[in-house]
mmCIF file as Biopython writes it, N, C-alpha, C and O atoms, coordinates in Angstrom:
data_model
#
loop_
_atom_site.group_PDB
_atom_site.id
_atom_site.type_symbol
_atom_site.label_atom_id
_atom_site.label_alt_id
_atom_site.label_comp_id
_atom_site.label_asym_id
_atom_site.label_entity_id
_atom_site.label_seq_id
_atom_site.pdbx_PDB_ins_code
_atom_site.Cartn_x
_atom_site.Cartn_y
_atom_site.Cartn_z
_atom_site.occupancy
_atom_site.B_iso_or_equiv
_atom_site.auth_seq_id
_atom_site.auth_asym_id
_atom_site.pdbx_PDB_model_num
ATOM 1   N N  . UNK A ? 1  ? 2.501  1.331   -14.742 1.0 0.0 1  A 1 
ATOM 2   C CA . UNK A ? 1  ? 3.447  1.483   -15.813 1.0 0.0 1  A 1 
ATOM 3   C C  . UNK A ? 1  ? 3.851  0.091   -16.295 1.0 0.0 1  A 1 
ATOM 4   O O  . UNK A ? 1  ? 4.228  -0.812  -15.548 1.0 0.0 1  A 1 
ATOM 5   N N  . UNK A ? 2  ? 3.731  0.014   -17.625 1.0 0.0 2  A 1 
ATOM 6   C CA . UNK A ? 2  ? 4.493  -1.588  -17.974 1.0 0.0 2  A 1 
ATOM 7   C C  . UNK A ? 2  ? 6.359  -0.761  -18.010 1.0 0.0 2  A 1 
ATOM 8   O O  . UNK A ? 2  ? 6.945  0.297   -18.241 1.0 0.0 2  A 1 
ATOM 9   N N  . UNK A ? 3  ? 6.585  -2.214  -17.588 1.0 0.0 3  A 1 
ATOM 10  C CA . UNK A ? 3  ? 8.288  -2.184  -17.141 1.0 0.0 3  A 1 
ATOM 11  C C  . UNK A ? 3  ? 8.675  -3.226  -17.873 1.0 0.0 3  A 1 
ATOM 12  O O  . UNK A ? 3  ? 8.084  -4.297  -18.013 1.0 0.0 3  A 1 
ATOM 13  N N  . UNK A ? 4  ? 9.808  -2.840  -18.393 1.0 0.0 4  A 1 
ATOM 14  C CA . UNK A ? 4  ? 10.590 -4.493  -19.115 1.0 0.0 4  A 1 
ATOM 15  C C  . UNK A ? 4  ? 11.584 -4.871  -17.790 1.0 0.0 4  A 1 
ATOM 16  O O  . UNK A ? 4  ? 12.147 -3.868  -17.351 1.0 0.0 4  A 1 
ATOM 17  N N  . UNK A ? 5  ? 11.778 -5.628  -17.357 1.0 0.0 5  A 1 
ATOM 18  C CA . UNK A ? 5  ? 12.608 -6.619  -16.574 1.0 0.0 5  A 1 
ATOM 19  C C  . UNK A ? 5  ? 13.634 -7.157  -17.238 1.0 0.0 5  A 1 
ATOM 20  O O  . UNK A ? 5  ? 13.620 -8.036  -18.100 1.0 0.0 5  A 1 
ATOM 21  N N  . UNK A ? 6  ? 14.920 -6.298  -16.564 1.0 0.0 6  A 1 
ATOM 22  C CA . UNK A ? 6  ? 16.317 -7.266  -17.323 1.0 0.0 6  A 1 
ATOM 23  C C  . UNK A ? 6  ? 17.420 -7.991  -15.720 1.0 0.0 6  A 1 
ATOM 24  O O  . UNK A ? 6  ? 17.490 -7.834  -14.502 1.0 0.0 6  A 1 
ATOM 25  N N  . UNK A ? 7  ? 18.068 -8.787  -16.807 1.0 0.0 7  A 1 
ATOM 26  C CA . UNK A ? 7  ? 19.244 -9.470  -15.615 1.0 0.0 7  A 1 
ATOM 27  C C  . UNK A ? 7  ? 20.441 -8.713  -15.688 1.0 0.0 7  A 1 
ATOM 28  O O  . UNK A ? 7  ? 21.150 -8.764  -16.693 1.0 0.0 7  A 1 
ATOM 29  N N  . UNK A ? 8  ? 20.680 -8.121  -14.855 1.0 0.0 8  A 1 
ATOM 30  C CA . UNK A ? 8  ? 21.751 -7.596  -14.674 1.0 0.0 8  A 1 
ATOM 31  C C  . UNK A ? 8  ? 23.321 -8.533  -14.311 1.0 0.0 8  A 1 
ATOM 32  O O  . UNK A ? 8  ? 24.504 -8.285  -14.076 1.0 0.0 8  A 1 
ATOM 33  N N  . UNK A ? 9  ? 22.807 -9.202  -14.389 1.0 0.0 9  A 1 
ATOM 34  C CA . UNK A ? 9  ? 24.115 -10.408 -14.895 1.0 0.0 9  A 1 
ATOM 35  C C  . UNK A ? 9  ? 24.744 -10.472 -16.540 1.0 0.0 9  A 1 
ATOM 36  O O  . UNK A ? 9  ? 25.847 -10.389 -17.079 1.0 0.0 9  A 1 
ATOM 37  N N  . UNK A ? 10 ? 23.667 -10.623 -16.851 1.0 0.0 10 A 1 
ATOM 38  C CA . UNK A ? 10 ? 23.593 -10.592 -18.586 1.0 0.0 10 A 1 
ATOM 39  C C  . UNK A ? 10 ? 23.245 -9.368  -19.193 1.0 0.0 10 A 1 
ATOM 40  O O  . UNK A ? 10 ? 23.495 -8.938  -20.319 1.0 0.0 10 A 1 
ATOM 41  N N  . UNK A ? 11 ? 22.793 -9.017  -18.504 1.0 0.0 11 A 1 
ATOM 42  C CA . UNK A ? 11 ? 22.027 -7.220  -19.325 1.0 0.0 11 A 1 
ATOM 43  C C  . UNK A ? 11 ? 21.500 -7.970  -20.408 1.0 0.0 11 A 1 
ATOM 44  O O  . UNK A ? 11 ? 22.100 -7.886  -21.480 1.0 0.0 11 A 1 
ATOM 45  N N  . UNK A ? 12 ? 20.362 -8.780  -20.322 1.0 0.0 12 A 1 
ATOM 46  C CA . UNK A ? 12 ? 19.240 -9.512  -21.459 1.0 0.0 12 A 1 
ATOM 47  C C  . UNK A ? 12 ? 17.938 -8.986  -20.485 1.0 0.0 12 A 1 
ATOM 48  O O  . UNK A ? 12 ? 17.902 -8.761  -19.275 1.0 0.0 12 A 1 
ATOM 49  N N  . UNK A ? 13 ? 17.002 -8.898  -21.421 1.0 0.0 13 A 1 
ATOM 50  C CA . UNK A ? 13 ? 15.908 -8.742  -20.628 1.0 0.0 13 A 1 
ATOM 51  C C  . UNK A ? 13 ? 14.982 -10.039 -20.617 1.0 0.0 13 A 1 
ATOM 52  O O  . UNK A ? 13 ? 14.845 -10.825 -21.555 1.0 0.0 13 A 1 
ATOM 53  N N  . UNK A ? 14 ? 14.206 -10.123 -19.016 1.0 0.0 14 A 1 
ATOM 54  C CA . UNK A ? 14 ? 13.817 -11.080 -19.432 1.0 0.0 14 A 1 
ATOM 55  C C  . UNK A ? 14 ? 12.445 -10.828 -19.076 1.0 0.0 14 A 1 
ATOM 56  O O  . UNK A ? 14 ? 12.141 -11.219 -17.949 1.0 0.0 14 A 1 
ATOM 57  N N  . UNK A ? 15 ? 11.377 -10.175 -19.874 1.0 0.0 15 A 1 
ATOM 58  C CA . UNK A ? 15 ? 10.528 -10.365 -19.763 1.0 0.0 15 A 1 
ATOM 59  C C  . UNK A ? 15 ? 9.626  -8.775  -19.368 1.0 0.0 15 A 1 
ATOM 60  O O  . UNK A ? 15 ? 10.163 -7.671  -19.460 1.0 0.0 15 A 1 
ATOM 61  N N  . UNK A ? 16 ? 8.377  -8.972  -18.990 1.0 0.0 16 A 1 
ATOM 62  C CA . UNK A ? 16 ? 7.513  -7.340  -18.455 1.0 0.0 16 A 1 
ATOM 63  C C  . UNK A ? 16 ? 6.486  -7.602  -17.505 1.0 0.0 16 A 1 
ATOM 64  O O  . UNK A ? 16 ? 5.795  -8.591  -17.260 1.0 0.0 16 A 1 
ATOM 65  N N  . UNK A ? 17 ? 6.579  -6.310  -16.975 1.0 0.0 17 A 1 
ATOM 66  C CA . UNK A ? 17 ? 5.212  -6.762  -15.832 1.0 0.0 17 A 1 
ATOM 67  C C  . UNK A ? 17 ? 4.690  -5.166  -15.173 1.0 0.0 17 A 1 
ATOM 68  O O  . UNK A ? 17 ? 5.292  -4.117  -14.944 1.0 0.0 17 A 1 
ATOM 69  N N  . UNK A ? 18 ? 3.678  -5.485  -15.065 1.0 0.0 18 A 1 
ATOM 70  C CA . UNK A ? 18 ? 2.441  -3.638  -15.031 1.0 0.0 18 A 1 
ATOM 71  C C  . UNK A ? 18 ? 2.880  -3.850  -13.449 1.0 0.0 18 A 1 
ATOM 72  O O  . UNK A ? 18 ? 2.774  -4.762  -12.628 1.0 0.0 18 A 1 
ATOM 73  N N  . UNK A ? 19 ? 3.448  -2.471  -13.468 1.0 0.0 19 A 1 
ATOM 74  C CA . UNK A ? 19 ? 3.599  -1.868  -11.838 1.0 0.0 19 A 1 
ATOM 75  C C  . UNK A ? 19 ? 2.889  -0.832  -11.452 1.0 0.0 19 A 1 
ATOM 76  O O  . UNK A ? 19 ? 2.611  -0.004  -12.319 1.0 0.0 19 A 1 
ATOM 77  N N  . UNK A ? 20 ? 2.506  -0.655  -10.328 1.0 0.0 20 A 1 
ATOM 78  C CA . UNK A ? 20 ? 1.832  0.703   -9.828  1.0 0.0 20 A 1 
ATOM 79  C C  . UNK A ? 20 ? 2.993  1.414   -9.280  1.0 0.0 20 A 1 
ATOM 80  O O  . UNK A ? 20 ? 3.771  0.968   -8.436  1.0 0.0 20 A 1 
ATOM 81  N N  . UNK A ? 21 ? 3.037  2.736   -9.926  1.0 0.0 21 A 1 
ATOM 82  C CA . UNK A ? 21 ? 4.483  3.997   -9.184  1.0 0.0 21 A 1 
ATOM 83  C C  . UNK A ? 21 ? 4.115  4.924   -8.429  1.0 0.0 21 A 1 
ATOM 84  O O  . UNK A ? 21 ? 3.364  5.845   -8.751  1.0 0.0 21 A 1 
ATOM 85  N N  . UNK A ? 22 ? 4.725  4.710   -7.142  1.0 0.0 22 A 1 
ATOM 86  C CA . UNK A ? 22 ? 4.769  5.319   -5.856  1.0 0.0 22 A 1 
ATOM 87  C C  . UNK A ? 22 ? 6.175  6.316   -6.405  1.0 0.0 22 A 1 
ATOM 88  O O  . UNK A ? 22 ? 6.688  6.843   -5.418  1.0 0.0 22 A 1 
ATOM 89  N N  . UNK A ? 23 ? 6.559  6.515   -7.096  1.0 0.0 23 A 1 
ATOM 90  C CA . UNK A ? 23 ? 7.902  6.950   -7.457  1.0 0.0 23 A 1 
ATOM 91  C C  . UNK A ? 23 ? 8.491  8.291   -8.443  1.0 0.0 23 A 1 
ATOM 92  O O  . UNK A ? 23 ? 9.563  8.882   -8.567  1.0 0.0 23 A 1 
ATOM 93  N N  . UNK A ? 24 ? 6.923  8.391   -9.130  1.0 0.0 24 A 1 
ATOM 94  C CA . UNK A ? 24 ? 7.250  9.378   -10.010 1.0 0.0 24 A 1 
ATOM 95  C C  . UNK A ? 24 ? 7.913  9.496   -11.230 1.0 0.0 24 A 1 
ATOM 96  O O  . UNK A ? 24 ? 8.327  10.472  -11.856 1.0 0.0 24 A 1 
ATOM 97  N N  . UNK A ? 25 ? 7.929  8.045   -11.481 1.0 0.0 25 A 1 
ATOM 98  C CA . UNK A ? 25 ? 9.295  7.517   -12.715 1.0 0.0 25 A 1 
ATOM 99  C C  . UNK A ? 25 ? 8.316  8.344   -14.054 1.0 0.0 25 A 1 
ATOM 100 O O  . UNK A ? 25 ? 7.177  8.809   -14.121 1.0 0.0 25 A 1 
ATOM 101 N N  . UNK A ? 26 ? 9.292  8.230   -14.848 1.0 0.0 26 A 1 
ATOM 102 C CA . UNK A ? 26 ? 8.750  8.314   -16.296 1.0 0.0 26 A 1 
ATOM 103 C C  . UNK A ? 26 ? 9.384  7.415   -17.331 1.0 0.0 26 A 1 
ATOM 104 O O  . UNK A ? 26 ? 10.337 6.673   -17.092 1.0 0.0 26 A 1 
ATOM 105 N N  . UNK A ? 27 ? 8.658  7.564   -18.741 1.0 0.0 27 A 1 
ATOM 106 C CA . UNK A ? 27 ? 9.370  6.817   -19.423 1.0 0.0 27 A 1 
ATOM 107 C C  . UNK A ? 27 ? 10.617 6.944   -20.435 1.0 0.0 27 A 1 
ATOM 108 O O  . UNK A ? 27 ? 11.017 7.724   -21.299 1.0 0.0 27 A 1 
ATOM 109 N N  . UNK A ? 28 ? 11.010 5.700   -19.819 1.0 0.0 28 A 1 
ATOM 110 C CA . UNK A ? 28 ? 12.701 5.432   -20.107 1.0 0.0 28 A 1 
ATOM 111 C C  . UNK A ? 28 ? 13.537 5.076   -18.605 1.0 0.0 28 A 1 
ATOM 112 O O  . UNK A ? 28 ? 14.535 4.356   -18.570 1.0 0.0 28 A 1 
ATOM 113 N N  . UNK A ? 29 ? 12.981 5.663   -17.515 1.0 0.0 29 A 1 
ATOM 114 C CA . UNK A ? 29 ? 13.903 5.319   -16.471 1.0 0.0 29 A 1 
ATOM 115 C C  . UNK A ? 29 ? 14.093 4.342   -16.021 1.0 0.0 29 A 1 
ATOM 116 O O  . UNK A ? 29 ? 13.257 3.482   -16.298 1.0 0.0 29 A 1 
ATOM 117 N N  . UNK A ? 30 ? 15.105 3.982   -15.222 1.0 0.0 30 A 1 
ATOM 118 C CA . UNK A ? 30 ? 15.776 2.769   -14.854 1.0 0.0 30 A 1 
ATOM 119 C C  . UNK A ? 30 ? 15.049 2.908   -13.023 1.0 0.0 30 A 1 
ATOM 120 O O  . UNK A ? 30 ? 14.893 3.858   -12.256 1.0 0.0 30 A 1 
ATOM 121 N N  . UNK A ? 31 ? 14.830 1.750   -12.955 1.0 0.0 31 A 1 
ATOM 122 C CA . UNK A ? 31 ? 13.348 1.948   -11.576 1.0 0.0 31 A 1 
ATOM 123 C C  . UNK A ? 31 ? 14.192 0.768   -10.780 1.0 0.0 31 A 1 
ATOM 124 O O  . UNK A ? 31 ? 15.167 0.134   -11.183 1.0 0.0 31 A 1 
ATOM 125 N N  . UNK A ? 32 ? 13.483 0.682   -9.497  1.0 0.0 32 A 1 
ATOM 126 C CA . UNK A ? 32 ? 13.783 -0.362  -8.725  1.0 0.0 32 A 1 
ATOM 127 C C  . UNK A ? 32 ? 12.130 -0.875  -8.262  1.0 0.0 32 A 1 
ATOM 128 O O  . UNK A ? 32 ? 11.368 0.087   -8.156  1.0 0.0 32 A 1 
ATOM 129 N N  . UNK A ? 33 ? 11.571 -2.074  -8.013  1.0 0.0 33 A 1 
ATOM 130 C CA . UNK A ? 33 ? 10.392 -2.625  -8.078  1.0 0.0 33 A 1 
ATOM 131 C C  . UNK A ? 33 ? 10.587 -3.327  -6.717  1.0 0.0 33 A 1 
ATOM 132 O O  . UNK A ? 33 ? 11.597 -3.842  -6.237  1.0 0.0 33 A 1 
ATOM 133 N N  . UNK A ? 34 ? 9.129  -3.182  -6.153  1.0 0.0 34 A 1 
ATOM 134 C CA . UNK A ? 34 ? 8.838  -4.549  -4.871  1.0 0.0 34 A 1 
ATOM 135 C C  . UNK A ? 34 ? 7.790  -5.228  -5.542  1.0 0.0 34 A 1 
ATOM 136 O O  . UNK A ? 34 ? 6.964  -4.851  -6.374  1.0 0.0 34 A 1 
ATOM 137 N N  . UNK A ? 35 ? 8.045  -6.479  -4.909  1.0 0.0 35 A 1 
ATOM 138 C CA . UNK A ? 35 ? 6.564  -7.102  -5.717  1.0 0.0 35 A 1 
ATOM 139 C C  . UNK A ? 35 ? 6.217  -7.677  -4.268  1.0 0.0 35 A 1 
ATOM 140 O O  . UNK A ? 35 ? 6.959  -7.677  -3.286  1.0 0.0 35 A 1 
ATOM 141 N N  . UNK A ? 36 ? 4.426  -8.350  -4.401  1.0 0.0 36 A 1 
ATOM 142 C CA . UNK A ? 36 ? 4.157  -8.659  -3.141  1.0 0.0 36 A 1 
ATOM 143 C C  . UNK A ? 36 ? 3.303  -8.237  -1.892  1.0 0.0 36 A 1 
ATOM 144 O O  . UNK A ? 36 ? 2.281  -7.556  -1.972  1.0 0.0 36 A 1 
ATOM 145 N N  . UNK A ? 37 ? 3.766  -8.654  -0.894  1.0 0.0 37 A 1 
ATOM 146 C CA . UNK A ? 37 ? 3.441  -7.668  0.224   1.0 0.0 37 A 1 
ATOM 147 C C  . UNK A ? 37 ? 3.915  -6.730  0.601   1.0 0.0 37 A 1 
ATOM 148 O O  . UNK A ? 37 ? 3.326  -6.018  1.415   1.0 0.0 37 A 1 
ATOM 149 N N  . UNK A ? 38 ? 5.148  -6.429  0.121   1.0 0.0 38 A 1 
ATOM 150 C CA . UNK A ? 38 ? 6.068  -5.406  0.488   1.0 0.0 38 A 1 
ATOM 151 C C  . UNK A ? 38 ? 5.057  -4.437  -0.690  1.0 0.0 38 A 1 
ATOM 152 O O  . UNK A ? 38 ? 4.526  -3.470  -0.145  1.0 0.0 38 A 1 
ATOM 153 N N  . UNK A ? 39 ? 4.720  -4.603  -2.324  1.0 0.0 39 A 1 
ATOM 154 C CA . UNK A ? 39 ? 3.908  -3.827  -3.165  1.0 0.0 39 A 1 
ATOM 155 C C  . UNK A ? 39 ? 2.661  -2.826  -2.200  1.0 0.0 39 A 1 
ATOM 156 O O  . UNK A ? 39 ? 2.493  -1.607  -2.173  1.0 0.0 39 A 1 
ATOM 157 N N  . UNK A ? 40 ? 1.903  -4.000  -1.445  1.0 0.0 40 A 1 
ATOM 158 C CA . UNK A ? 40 ? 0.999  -3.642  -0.769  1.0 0.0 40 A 1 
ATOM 159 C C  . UNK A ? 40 ? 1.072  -2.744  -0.086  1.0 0.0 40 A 1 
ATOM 160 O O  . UNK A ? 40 ? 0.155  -1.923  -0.104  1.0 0.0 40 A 1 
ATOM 161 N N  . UNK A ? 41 ? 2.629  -2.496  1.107   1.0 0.0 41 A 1 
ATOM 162 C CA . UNK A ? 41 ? 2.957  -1.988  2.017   1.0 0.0 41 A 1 
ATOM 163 C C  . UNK A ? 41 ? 3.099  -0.500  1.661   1.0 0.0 41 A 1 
ATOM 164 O O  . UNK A ? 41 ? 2.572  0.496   2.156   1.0 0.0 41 A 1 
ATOM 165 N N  . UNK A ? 42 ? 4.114  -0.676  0.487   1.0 0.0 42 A 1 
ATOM 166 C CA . UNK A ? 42 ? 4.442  0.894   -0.394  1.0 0.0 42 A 1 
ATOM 167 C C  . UNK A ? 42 ? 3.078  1.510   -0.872  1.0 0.0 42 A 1 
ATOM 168 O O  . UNK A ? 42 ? 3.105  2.674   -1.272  1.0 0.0 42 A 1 
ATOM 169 N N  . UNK A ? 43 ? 1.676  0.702   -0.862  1.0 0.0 43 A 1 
ATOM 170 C CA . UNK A ? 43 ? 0.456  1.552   -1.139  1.0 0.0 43 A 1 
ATOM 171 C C  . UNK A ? 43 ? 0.023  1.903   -0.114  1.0 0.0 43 A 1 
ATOM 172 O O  . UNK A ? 43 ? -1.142 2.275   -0.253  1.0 0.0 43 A 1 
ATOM 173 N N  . UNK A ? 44 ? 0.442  1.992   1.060   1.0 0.0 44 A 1 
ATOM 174 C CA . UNK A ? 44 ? 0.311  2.422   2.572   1.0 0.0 44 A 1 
ATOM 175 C C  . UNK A ? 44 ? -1.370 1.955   2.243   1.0 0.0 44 A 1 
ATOM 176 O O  . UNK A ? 44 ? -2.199 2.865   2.267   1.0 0.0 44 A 1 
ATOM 177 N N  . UNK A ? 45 ? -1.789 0.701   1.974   1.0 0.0 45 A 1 
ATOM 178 C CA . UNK A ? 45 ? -2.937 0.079   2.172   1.0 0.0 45 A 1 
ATOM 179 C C  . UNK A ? 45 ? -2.841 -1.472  1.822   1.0 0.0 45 A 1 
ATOM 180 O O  . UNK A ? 45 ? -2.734 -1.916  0.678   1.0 0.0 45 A 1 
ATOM 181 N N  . UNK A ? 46 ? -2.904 -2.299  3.111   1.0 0.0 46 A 1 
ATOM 182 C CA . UNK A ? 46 ? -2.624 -4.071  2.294   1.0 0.0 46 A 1 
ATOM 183 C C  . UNK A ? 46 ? -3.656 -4.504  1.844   1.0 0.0 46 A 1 
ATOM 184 O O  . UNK A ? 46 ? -3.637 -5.654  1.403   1.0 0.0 46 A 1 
ATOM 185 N N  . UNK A ? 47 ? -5.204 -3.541  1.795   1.0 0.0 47 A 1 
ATOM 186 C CA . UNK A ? 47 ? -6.086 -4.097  0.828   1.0 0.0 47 A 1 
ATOM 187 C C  . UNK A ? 47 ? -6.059 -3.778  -0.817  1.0 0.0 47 A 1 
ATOM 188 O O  . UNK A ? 47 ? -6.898 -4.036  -1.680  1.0 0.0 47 A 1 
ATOM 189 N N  . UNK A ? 48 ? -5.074 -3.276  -0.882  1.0 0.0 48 A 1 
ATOM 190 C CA . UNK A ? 48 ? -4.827 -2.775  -2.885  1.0 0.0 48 A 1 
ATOM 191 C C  . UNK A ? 48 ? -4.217 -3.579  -3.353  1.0 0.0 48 A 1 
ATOM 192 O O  . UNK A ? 48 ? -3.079 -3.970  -3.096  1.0 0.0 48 A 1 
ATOM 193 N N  . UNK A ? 49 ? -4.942 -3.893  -4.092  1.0 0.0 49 A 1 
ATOM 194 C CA . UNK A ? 49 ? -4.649 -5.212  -5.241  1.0 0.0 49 A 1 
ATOM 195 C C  . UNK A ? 49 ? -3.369 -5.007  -6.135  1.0 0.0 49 A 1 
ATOM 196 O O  . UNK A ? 49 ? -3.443 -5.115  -7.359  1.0 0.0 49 A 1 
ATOM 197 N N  . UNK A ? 50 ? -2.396 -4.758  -5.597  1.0 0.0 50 A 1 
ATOM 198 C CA . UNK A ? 50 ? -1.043 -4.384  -5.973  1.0 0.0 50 A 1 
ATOM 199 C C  . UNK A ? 50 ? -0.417 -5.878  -5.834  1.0 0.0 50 A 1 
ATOM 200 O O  . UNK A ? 50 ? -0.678 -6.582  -4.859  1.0 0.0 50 A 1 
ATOM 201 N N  . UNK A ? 51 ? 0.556  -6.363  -7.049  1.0 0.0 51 A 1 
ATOM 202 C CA . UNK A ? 51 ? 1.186  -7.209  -7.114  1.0 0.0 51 A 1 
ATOM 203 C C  . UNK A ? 51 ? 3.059  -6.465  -7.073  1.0 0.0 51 A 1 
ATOM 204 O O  . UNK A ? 51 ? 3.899  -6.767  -6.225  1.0 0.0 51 A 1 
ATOM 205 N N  . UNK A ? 52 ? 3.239  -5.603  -8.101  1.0 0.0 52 A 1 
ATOM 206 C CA . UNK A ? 52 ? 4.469  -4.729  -8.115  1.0 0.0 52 A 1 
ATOM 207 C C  . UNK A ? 52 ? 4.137  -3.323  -8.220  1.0 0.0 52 A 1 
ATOM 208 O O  . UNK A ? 52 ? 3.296  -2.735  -8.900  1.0 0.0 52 A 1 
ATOM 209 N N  . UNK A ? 53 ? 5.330  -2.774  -7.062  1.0 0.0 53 A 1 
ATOM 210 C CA . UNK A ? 53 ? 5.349  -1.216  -6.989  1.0 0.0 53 A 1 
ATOM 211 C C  . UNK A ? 53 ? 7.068  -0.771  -7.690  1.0 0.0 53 A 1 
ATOM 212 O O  . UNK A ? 53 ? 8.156  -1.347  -7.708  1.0 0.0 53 A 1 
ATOM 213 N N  . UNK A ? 54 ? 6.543  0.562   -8.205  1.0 0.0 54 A 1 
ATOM 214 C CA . UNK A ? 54 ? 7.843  1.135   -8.834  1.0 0.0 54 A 1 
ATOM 215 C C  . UNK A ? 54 ? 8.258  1.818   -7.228  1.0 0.0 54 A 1 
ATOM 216 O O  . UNK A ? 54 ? 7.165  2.202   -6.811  1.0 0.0 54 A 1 
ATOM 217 N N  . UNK A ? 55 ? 9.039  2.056   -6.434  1.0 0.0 55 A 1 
ATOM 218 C CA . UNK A ? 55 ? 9.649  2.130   -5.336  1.0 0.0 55 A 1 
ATOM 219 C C  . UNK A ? 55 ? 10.902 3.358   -5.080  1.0 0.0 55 A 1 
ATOM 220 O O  . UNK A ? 55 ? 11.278 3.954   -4.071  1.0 0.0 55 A 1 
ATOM 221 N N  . UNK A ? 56 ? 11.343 3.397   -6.599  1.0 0.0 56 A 1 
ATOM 222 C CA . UNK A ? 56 ? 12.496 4.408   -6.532  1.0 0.0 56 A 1 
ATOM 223 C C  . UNK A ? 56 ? 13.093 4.729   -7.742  1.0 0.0 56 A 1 
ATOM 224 O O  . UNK A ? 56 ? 12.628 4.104   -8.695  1.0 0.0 56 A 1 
ATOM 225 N N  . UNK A ? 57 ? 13.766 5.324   -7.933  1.0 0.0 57 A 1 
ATOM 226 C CA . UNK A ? 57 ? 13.927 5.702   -9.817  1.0 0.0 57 A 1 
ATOM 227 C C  . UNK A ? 57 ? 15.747 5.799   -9.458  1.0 0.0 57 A 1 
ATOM 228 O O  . UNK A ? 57 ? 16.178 6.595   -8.624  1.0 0.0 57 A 1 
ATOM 229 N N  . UNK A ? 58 ? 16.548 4.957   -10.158 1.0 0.0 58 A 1 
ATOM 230 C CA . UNK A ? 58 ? 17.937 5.375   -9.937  1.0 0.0 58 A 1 
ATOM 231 C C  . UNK A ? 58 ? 18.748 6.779   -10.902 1.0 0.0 58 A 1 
ATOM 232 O O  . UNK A ? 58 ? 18.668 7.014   -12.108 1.0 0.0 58 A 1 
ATOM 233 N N  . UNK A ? 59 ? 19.407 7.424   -9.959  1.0 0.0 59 A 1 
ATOM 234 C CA . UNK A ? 59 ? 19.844 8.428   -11.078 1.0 0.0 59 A 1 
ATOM 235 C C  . UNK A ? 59 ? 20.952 7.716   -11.650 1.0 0.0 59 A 1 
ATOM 236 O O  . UNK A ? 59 ? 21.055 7.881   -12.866 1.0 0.0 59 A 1 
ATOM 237 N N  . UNK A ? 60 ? 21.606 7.149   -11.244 1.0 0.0 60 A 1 
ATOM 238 C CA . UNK A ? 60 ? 23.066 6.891   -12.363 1.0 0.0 60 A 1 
ATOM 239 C C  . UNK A ? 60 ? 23.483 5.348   -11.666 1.0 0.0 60 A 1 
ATOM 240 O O  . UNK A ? 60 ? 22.970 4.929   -10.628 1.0 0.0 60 A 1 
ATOM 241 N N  . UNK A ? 61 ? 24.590 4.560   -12.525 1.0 0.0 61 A 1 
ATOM 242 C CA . UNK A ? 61 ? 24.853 3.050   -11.980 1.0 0.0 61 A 1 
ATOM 243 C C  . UNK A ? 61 ? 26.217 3.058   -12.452 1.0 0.0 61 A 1 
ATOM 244 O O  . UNK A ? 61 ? 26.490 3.555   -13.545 1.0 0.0 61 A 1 
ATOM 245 N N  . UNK A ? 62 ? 26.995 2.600   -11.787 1.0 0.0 62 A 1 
ATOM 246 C CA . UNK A ? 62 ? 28.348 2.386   -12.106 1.0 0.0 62 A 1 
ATOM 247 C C  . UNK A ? 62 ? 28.771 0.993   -12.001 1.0 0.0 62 A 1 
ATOM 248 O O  . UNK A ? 62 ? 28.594 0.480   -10.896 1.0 0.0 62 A 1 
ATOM 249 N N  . UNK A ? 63 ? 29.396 0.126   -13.098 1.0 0.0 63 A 1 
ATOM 250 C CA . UNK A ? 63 ? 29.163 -1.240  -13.268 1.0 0.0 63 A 1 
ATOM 251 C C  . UNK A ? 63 ? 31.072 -0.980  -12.928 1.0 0.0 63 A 1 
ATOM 252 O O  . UNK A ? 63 ? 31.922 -0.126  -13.181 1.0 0.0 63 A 1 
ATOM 253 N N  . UNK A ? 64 ? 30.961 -2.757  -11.983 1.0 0.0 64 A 1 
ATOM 254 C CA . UNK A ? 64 ? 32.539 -2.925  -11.989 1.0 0.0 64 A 1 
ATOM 255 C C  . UNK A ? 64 ? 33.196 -3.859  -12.602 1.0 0.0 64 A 1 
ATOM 256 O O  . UNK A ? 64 ? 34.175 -4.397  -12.084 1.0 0.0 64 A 1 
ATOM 257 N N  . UNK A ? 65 ? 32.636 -4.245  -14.060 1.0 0.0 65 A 1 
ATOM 258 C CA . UNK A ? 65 ? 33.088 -5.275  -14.816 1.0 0.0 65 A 1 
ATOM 259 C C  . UNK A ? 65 ? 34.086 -4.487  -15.882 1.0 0.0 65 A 1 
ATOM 260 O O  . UNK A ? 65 ? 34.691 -5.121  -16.746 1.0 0.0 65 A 1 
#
């Protein structure tokens, strides 16, 4: 899935990057990502050429600003 990447400091986005989803997300949802070896790990195989995994899909966020 391409994902846009934002800062949740700023709520700006900064940027995108193709994930493989272990997660079931669709589009529009708000996801949580591993990148890495941990990517690898979530493909329950460390030979898959996985850089980022979609990991979990949030249902709701409550900001305390």
């Amino acid at each position: 899935m391409l994902v846009e990447v934002w800062n949740t400091d700023t709520e700006e986005p900064q940027g995108s990057l193709v994930a493989a989803d272990n997660a079931g997300a669709g589009i529009g949802d708000l996801v949580l990502i591993t990148q890495g070896q941990a990517a690898r790990i979530s493909a329950e195989n460390l030979e898959t050429p996985i850089d980022a995994m979609i990991v979990g899909v949030v249902d709701s966020m409550e900001s305390n600003k």
